[in-house]
C-alpha positions in Angstrom: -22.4 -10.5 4.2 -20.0 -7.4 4.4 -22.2 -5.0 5.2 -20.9 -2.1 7.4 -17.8 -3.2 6.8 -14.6 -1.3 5.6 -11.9 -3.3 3.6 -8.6 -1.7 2.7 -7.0 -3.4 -0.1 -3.6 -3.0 -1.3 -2.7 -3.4 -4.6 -5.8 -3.4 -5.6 -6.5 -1.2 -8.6 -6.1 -4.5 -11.1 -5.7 -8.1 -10.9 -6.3 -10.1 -8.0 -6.6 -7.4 -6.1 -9.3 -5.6 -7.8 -11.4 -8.6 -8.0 -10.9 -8.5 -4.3 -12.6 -5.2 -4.2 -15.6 -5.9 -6.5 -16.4 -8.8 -4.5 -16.3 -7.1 -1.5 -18.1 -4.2 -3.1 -20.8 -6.7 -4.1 -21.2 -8.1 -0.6 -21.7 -4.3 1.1 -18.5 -3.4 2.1 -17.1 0.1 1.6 -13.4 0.0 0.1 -9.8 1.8 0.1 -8.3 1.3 -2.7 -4.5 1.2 -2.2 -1.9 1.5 -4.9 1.3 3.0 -6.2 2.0 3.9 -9.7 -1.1 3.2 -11.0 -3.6 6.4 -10.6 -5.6 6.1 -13.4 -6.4 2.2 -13.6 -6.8 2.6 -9.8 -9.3 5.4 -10.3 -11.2 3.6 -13.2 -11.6 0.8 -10.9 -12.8 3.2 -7.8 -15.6 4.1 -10.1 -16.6 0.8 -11.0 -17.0 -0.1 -7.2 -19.1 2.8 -6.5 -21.4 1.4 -9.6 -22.0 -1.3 -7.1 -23.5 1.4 -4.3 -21.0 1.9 -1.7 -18.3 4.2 -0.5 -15.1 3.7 -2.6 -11.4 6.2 -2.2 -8.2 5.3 -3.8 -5.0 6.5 -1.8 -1.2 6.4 -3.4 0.8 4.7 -0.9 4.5 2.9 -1.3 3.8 -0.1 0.9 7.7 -0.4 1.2 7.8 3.0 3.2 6.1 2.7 6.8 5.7 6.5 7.4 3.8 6.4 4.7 1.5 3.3 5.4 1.0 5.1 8.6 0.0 8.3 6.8 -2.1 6.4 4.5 -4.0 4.4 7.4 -4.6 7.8 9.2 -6.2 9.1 6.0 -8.1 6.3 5.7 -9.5 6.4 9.6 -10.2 10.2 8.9 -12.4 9.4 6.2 -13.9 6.1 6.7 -14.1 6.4 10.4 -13.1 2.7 10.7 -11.0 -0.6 9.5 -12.5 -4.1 9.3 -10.8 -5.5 7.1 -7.4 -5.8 5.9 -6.0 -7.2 2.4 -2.4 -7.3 1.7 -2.1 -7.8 -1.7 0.7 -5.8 -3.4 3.2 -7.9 -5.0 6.2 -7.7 -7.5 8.0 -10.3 -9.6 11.7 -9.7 -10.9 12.7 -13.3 -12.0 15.8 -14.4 -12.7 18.0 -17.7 -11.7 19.6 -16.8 -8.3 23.0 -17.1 -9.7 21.8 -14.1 -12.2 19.4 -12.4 -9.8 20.6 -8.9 -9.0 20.8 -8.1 -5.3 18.7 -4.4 -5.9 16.0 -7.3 -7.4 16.3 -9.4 -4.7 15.7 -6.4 -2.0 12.5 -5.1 -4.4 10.7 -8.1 -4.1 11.3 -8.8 -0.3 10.6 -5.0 0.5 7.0 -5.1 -1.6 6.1 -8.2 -0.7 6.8 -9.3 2.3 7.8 -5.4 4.3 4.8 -4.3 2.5 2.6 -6.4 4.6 4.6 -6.1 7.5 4.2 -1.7 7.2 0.3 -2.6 6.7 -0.1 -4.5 9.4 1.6 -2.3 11.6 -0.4 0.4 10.8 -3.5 -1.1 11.2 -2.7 -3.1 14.1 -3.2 -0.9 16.7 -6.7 0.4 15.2 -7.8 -3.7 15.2 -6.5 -4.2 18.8 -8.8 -1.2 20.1 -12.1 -2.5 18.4 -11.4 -6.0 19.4 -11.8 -7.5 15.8 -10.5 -7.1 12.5 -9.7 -9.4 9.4 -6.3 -9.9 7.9 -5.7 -12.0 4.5 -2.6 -11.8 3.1 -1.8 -13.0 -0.1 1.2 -15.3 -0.9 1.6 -17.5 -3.2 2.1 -21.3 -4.1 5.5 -19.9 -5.0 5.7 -19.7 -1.3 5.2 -23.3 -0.8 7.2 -25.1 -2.8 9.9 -22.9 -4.3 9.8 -22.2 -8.2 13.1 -21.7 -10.4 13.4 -18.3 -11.4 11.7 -17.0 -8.3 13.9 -16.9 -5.3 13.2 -13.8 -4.3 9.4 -14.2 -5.0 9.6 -17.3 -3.4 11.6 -16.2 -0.4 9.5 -13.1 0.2 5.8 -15.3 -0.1 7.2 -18.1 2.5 8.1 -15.4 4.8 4.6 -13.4 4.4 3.6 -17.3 5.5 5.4 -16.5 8.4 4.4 -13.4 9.2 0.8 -14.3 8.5 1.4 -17.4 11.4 3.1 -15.3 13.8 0.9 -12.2 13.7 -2.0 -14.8 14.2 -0.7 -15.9 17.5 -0.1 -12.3 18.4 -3.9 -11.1 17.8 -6.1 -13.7 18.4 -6.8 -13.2 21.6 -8.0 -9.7 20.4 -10.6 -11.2 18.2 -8.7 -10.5 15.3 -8.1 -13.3 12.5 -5.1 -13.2 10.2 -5.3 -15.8 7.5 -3.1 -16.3 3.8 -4.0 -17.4 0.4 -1.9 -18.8 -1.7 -2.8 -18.7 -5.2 -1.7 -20.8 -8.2 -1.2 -19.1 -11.7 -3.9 -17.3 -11.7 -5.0 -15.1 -15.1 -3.8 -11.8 -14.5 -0.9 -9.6 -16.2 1.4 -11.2 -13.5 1.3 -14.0 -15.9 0.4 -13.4 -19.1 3.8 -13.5 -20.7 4.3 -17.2 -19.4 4.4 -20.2 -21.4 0.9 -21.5 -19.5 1.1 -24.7 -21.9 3.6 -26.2 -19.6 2.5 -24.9 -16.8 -0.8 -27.1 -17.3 0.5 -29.9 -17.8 1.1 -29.8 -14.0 -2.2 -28.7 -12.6 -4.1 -31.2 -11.8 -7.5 -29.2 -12.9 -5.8 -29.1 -16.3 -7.0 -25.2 -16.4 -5.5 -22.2 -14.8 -7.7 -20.0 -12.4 -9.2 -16.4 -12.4 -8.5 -13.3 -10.4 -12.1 -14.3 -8.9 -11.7 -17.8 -7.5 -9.0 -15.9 -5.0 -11.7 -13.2 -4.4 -14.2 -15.7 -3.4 -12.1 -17.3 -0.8 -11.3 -13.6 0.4 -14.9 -13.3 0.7 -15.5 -16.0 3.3 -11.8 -15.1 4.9 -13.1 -11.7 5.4 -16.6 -12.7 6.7 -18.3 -13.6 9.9 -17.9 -17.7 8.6 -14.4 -17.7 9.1 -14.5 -16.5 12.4 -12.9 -19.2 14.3 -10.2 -19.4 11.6 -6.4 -18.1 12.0 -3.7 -18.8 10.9 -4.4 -20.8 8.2 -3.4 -21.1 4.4 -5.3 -21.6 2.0 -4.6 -22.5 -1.8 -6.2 -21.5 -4.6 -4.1 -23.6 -7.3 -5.9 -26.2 -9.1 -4.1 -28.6 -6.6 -1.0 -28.0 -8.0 0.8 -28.0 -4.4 -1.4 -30.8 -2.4 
């Protein structure tokens, strides 16, 4: 389904975004693996994806820095010889209760998570625009939707990456290029493994929290020929916590 296809994925040496990568992996497509901070797990998980028979590179990249995206996209070009697909996926959390919430927190979160996939885009924009397609998914977050306590920031810099994903899909669709958002609930990954789940379940409808997986298969089809006539859209992946 992804065959011929190059996917760079950010934040994507665990998590969500790994499972992004495997799937991908497992449908054909080669992979850059983008992370910061992280070289061995990202490097573990750059072998696993070459277990699966394509071409897979990890690159150290600060998503907040736009030189650097820039840098990293070139690399990326040099080696893979194209972009298909794009995955923003790179994300922070630094909760507090806004009355608490240091501002240096508040500008972390915004800057990874919403400037991050604003700097990706960027770099990649020009490069889509030129082959007259490309995929974008970014992920945001329920958070993003209907506001969480504790999570201003996070919640602030998902909505906006909501925004951005809206806006850049107005700009490039006439350039056959689709730019879509998923907004996952809690989802089982070390982003949330020190919350109290118990009482978070009591609010999902499903009664069960989801996997790293269930967002990787809607990246699948986000990133695949079946969404095609698809922009601008956001999708949840939450158990129905937010309908």
């Amino acid at each position: 389904m992804l065959k011929g296809r190059t996917a760079v994925i950010t934040g994507a040496s665990r998590g969500i975004g790994a499972a992004i990568a495997r799937k991908f992996a497992a449908l054909g497509a080669d992979i850059a693996i983008i992370d910061y901070g992280n070289p061995d797990v990202a490097e573990a998980t750059r072998k696993s994806i070459e277990e699966l028979g394509v071409k897979a590179k990890a690159y150290l990249c600060d998503v907040t820095n736009g030189e650097k995206c820039k840098e990293t996209v070139k690399s990326i070009l040099d080696e893979f010889g194209v972009i298909d697909i794009l995955v923003n996926n790179a994300g922070i959390t630094r909760d507090n209760l806004l009355v608490m919430m240091e501002e240096s927190d508040f500008d972390a979160v915004i800057d990874t998570n919403l400037k991050g996939c604003f700097n990706m885009i960027k770099a990649c924009g020009r490069t889509f625009i030129k082959k007259k397609y490309g995929k974008i998914i970014n992920i945001s977050s329920i958070s993003g939707l209907i506001g969480l306590p504790g999570q201003a920031n996070y919640s602030a810099s998902k909505a906006g990456v909501i925004g951005l994903t809206k806006a850049v899909a107005k700009e490039l669709s006439g350039k056959n290029v689709c730019c879509n958002a998923i907004a996952p609930g809690f989802i089982q990954t070390d982003m949330t493994k020190d919350l109290d789940t118990e009482a978070y379940l009591a609010s999902i409808p499903m009664k069960k929290l989801g996997t790293p997986e269930d967002v990787a298969n809607v990246a699948a089809f986000l990133a695949s020929d079946m969404s095609d006539y698809i922009t601008g859209e956001v999708i949840r992946v939450d158990g129905g916590i937010a309908m």
